[in-house]
C-alpha positions in Angstrom: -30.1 -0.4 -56.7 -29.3 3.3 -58.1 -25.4 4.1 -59.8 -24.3 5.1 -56.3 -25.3 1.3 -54.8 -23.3 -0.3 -57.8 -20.4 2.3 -57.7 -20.1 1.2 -53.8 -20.5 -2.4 -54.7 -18.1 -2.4 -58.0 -15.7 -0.8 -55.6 -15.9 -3.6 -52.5 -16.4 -6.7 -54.9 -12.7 -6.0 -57.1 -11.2 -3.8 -54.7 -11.3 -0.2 -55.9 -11.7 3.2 -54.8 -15.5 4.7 -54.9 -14.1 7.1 -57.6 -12.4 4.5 -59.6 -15.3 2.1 -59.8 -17.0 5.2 -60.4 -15.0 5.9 -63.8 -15.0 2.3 -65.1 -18.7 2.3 -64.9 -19.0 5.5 -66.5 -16.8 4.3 -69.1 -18.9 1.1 -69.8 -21.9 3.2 -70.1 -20.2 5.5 -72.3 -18.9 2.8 -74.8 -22.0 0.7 -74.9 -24.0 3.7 -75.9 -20.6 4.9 -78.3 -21.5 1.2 -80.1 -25.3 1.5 -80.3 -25.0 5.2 -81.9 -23.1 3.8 -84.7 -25.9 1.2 -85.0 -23.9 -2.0 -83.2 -24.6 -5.0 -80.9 -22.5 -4.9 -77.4 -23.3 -8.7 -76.5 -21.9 -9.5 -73.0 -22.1 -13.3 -73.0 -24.4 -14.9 -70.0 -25.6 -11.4 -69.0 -27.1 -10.4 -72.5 -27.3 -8.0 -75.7 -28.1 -4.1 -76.3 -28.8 -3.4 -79.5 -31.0 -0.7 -81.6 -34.1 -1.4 -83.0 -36.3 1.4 -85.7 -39.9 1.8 -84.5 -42.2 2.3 -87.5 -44.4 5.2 -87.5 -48.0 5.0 -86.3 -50.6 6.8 -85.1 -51.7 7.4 -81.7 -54.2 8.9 -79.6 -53.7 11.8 -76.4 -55.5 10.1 -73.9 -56.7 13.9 -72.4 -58.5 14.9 -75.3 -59.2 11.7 -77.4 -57.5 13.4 -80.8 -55.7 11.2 -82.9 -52.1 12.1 -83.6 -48.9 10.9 -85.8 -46.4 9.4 -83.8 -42.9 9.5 -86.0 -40.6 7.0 -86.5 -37.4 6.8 -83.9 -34.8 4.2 -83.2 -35.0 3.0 -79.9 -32.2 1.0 -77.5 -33.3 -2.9 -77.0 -31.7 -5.2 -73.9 -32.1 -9.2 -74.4 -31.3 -10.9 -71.3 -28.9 -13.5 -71.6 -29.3 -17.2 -70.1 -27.3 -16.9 -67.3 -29.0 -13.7 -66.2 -32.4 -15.1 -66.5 -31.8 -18.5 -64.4 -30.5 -16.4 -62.2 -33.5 -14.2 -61.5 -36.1 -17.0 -62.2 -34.3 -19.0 -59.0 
């Protein structure tokens, strides 16, 4: 399923316009990654939680040429499923 698929089902499931369902998931997108800039959980009970995590540095290697290399630290965007979510894709 791409953003279209879920704009088109959004729309039929609550009974919206294509261009309406299309704003309210644009604005969830936009708020859940408003809340993770400012370094904050957005915990949607039974579905689960987005939150930041901060990746140490380390050092790597390029796979072409074998050279080792510094990889620098970088906060990096975590999902945790919730329960609901995964009984309902173990089923």
């Amino acid at each position: 399923m791409n953003k279209a698929d879920l704009i088109e089902a959004i729309a039929k499931d609550v009974d919206l316009s294509k261009a309406d369902a299309g704003k309210a998931l644009d604005s969830l997108t936009k708020r859940i990654t408003q809340s993770l800039k400012k370094g904050e959980n957005v915990t949607l009970v039974g579905f689960g939680t987005f939150s930041v995590t901060k990746r140490k540095a380390r050092t790597g290697r390029n796979p072409q040429t074998g050279e080792t290399i510094k990889i620098k630290a970088k906060k990096v965007a975590k999902f945790k499923p919730g329960k609901d979510l995964m009984k309902a894709v173990a089923r």
